[in-house]
TILO-861205 format. One record per residue (C-alpha): x, y, z negated; residue number from 1. Coordinates in Angstrom, 2 decimals. Example, Ala and Ser with C-alpha at 12.3 -4.5 7.8 and 13.67 -1.06 7.14 Angstrom:
2
+---------+---------+---------+-----+
!       X !       Y !       Z ! num !
+---------+---------+---------+-----+
!   12.30 !   -4.50 !   -7.80 !   1 !
!   13.67 !   -1.06 !   -7.14 !   2 !
+---------+---------+---------+-----+
This chain:
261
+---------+---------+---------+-----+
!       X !       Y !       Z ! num !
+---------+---------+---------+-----+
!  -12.69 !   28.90 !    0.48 !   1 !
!  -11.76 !   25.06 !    1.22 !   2 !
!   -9.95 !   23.96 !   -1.71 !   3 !
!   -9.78 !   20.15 !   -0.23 !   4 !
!   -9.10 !   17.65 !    2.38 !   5 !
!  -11.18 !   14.46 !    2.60 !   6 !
!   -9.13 !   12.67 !    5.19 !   7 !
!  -10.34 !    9.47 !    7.10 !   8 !
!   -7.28 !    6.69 !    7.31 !   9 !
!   -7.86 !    4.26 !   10.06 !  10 !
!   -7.34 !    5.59 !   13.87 !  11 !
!   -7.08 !    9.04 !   12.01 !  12 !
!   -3.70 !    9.10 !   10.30 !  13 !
!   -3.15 !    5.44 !   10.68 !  14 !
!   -2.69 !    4.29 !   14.17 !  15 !
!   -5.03 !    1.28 !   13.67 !  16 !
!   -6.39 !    0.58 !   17.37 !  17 !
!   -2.45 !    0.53 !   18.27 !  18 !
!   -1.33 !   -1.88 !   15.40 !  19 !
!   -4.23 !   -3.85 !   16.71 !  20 !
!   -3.49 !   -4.00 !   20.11 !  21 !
!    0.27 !   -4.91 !   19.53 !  22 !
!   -0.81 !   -8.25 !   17.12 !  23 !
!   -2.88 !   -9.07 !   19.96 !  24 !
!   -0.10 !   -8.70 !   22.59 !  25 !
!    2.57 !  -10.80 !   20.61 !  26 !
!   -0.18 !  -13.57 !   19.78 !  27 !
!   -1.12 !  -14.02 !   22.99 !  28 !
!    2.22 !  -14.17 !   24.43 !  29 !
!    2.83 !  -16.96 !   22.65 !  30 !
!   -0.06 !  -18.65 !   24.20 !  31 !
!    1.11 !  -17.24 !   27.91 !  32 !
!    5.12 !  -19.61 !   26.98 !  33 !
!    2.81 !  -22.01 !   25.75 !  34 !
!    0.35 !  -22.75 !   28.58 !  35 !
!    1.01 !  -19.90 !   31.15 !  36 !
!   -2.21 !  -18.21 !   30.77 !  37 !
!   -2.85 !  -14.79 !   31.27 !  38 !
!   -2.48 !  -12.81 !   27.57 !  39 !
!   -4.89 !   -9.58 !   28.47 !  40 !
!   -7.72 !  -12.10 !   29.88 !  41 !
!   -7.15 !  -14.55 !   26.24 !  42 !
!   -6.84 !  -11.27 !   23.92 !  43 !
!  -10.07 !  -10.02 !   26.16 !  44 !
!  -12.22 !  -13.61 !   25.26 !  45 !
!  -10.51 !  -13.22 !   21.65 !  46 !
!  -12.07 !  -10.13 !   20.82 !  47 !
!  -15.34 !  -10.94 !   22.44 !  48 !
!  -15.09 !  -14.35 !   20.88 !  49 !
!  -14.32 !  -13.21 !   17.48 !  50 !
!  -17.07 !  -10.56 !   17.61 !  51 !
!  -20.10 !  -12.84 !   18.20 !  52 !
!  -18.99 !  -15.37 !   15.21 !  53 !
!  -18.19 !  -12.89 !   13.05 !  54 !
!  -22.25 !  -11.26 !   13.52 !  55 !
!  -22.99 !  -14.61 !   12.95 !  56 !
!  -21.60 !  -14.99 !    8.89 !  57 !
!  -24.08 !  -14.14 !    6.29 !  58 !
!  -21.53 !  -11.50 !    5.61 !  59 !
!  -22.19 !   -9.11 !    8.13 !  60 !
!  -25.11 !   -7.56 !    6.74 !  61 !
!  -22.47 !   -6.58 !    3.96 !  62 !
!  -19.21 !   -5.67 !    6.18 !  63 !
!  -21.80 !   -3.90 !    7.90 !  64 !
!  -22.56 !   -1.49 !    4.74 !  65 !
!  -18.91 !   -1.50 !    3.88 !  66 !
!  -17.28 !   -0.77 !    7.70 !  67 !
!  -15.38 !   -3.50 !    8.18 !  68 !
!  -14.91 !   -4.85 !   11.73 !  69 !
!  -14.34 !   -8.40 !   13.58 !  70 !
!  -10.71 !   -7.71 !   13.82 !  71 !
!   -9.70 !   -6.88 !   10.35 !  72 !
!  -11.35 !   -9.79 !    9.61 !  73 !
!   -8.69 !  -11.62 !   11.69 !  74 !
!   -6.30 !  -10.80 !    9.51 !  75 !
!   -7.54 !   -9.20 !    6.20 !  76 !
!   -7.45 !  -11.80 !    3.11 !  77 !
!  -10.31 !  -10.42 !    0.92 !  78 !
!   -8.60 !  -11.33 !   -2.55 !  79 !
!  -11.15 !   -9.01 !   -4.08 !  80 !
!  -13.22 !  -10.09 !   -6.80 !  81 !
!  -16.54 !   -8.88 !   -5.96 !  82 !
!  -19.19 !  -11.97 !   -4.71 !  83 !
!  -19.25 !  -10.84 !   -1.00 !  84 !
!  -15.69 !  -10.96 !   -0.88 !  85 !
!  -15.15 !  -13.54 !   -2.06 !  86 !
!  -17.42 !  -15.35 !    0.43 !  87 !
!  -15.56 !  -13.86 !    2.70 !  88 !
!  -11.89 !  -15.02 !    1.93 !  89 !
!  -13.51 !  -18.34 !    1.91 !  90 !
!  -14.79 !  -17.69 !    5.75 !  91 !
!  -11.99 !  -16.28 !    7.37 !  92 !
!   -8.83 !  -19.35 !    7.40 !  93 !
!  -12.30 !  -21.01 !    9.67 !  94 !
!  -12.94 !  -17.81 !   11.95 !  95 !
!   -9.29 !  -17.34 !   12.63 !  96 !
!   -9.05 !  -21.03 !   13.86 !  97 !
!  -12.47 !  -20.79 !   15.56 !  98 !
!  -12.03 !  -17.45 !   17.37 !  99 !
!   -8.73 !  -17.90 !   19.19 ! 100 !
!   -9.71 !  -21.83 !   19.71 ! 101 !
!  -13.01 !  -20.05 !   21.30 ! 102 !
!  -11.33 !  -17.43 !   23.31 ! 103 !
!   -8.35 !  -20.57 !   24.41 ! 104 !
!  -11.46 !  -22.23 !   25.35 ! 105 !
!  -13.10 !  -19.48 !   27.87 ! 106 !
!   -9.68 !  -20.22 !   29.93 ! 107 !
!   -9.82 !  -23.76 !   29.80 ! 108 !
!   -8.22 !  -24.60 !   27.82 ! 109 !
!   -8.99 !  -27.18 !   24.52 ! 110 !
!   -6.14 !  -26.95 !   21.82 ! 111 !
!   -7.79 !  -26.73 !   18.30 ! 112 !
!   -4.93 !  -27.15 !   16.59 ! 113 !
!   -3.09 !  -24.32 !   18.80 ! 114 !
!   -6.16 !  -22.13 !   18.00 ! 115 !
!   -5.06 !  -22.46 !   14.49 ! 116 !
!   -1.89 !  -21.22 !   14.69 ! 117 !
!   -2.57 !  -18.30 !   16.70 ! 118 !
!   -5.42 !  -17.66 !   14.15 ! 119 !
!   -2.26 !  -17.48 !   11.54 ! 120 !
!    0.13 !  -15.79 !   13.73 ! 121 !
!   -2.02 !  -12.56 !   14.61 ! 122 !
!   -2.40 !  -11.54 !   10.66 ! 123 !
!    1.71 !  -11.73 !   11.06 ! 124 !
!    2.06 !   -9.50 !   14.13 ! 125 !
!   -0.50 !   -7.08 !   12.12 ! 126 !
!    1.74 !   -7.04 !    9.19 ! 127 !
!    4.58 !   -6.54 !   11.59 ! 128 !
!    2.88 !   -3.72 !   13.58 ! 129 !
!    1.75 !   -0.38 !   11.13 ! 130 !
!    1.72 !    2.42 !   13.14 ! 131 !
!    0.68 !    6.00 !   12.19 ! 132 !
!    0.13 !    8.83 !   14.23 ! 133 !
!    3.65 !   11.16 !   14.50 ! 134 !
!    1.58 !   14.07 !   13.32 ! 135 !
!    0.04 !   12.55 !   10.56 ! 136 !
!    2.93 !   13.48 !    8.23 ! 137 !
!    3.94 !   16.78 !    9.60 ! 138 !
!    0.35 !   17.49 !    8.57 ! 139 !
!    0.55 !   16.19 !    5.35 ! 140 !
!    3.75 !   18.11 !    4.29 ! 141 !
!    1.76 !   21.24 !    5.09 ! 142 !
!   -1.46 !   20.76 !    3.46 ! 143 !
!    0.30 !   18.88 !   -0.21 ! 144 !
!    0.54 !   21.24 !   -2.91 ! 145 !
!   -1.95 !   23.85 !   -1.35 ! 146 !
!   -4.94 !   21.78 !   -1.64 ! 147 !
!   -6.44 !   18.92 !   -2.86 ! 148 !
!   -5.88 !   15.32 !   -0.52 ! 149 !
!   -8.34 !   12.56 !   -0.95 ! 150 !
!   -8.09 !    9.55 !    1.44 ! 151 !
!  -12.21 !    8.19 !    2.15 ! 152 !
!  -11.90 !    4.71 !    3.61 ! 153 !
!  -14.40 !    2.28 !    4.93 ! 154 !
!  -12.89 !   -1.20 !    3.83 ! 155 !
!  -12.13 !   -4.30 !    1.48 ! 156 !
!   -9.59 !   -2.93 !   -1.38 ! 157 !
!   -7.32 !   -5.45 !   -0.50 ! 158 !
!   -7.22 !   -5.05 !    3.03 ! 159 !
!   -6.96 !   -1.04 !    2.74 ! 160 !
!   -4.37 !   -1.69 !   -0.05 ! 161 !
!   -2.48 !   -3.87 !    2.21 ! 162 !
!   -2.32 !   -0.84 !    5.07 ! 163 !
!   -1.11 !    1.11 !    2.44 ! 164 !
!    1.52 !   -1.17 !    1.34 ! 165 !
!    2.91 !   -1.01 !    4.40 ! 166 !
!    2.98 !    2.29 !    5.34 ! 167 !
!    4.02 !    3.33 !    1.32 ! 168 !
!    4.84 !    6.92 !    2.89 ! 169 !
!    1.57 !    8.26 !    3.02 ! 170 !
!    0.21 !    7.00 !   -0.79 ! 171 !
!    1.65 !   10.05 !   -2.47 ! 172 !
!    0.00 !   12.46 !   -0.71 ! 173 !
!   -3.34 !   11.63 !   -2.15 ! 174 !
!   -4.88 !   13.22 !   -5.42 ! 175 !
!   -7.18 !   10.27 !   -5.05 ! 176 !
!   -7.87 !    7.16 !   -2.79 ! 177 !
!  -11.48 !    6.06 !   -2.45 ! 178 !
!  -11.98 !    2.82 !   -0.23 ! 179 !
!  -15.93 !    1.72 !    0.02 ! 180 !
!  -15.41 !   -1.60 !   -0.87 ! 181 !
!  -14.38 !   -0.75 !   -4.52 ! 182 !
!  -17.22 !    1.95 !   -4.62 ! 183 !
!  -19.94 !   -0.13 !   -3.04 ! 184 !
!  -21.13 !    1.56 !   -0.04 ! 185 !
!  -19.20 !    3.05 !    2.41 ! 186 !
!  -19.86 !    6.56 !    5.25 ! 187 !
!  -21.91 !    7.57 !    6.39 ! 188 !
!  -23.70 !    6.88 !    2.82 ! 189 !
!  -24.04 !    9.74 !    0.74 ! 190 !
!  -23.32 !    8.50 !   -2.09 ! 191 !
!  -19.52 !    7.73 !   -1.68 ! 192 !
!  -19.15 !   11.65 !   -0.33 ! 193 !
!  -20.74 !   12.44 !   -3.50 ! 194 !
!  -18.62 !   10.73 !   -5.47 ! 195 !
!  -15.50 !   11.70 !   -3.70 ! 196 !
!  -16.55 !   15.39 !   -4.74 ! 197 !
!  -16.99 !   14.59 !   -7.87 ! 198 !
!  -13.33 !   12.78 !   -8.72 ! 199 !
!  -11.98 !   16.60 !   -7.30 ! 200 !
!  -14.35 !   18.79 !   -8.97 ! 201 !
!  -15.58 !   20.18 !   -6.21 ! 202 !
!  -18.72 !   21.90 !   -4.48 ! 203 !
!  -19.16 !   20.27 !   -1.46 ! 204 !
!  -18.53 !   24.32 !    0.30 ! 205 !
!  -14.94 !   23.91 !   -0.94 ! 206 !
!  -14.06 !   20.56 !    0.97 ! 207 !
!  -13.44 !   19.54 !    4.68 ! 208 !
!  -14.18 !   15.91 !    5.93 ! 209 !
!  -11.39 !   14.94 !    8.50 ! 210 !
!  -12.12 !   11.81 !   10.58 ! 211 !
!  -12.15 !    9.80 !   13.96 ! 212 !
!  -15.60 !    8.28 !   14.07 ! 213 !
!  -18.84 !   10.23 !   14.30 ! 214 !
!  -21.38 !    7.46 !   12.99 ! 215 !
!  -19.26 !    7.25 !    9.66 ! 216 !
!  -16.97 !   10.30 !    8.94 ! 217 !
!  -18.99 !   13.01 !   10.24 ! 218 !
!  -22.45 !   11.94 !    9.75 ! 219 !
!  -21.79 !   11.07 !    5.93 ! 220 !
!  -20.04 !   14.47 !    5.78 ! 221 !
!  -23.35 !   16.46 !    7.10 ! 222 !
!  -25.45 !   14.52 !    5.08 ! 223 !
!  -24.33 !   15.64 !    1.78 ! 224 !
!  -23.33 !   19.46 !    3.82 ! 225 !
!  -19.83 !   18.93 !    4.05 ! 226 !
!  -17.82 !   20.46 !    6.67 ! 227 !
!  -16.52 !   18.20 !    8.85 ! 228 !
!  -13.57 !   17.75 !   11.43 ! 229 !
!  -13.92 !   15.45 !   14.27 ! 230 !
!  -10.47 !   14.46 !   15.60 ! 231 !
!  -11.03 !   13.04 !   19.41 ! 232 !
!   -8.04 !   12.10 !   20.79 ! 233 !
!   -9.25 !   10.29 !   23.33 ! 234 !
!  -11.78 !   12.48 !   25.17 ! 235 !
!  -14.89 !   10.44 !   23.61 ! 236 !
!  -18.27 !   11.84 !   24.33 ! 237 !
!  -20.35 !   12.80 !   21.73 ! 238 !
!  -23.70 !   11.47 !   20.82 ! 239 !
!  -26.15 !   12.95 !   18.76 ! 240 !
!  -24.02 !   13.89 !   15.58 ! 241 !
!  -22.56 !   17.18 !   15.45 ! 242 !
!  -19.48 !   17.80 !   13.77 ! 243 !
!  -18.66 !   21.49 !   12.43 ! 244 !
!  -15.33 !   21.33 !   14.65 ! 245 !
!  -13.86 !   19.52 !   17.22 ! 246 !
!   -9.78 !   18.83 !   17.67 ! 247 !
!   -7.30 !   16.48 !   19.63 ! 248 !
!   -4.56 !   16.66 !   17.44 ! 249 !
!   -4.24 !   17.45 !   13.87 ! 250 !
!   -2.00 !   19.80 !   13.89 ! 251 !
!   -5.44 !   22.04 !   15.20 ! 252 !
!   -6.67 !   21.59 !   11.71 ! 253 !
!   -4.31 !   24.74 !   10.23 ! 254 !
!   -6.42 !   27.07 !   12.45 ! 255 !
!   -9.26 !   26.09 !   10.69 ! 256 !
!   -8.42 !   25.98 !    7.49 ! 257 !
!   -6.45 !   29.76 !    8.16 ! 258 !
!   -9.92 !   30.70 !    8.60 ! 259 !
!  -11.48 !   30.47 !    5.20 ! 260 !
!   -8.85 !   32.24 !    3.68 ! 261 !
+---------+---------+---------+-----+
């Protein structure tokens, strides 16, 4: 019998890709009144800008282990206390500036002081932008107060704190929270699967890993035998990790859980 819910947050009930996409869309508008340039082609050298400095920071090794990517970099603050972190919120005013004065750059154009300001406008538009999926509630409703709902996210504290803050809805769902950053490793590692178990008392038979991404989610739910739910809502094709079941929208997740009663 599945007695809990290990849910994934971003780009599973949070609509992260989206809230993304629309900081990038009002940043770079400013920069098409600006100078007239095309915003898809400057968010397009952004991202691919901000992605090759951001492998570059003695850091990565450690966002790496703790699944955080180039663009919540671009506008998380890191005000956590823990040494990588720290490093990090002292890295970040610099990549903001240097990645959108980078991708300004691969359009020709050379404004380093406009590349600052569009560095501290996106985290704005970010703020400005939460989105979560219109399921993602409907779902919860359902599942609180007949099982157990622990949110497993791969993240600073601070920055998963700050999604949180500003989508307060979905905080009182959760028996328990559990963000890798604060733990010290984050999925696929065992270890943080093991200790989600452990905070709900629970065999890891009695639990059901929901999530978005197969390298992280799923493959850190088989490792430790956890059932796991892989929600694809965009078609992707798999790769070598098998998840127990597949769904597009999580609303398919009653189905399964019907059938361990």
């Amino acid at each position: 019998m599945i007695k809990a819910v290990f849910f994934d947050l971003d780009d599973t009930l949070l609509w992260d890709q989206k809230s993304v996409k629309d900081a990038f869309e009002a940043t770079c508008e400013v920069a098409k009144v600006r100078y007239g340039i095309d915003p898809a082609a400057l968010e397009e050298a952004v991202r691919e800008e901000a992605g090759k400095l951001y492998a570059s920071y003695e850091t990565y090794e450690f966002t790496k282990l703790i699944g955080i990517n180039p663009f919540e970099g671009l506008w998380g603050n890191f005000l956590d206390n823990e040494e990588n972190f720290q490093k990090m919120k002292k890295i970040v005013p610099t990549y903001r500036k240097e990645a959108w004065t980078r991708g300004l750059k691969v359009l020709g154009i050379d404004d380093p002081v406009f590349g600052k300001e569009l560095g501290e406008r996106f985290p704005q538009e970010r703020r400005n932008a939460p989105h979560v999926y219109e399921e993602s509630f409907k779902v919860l409703d359902k599942l609180k107060g007949n099982y157990k709902l622990l949110l497993l996210t791969n993240g600073s504290p601070d920055l998963q704190q700050t999604k949180l803050k500003i989508t307060p809805e979905l905080v009182p769902y959760f028996d328990q929270i559990v963000i890798s950053g604060a733990f010290g490793r984050g999925k696929p590692d065992p270890s943080i699967f093991e200790h989600a178990l452990s905070l709900v008392s629970l065999h890891k038979h009695e639990v059901i890993m929901v999530g978005d991404n197969l390298m992280t989610d799923i493959l850190g739910a088989s490792r430790v035998g956890i059932r796991s739910v892989w929600i694809n809502r965009h078609n992707k094709e798999r790769n070598e990790v098998e998840p127990t079941y597949e769904i597009q929208h999580l609303e398919e997740l009653f189905p399964i859980l019907d059938s361990f009663r």
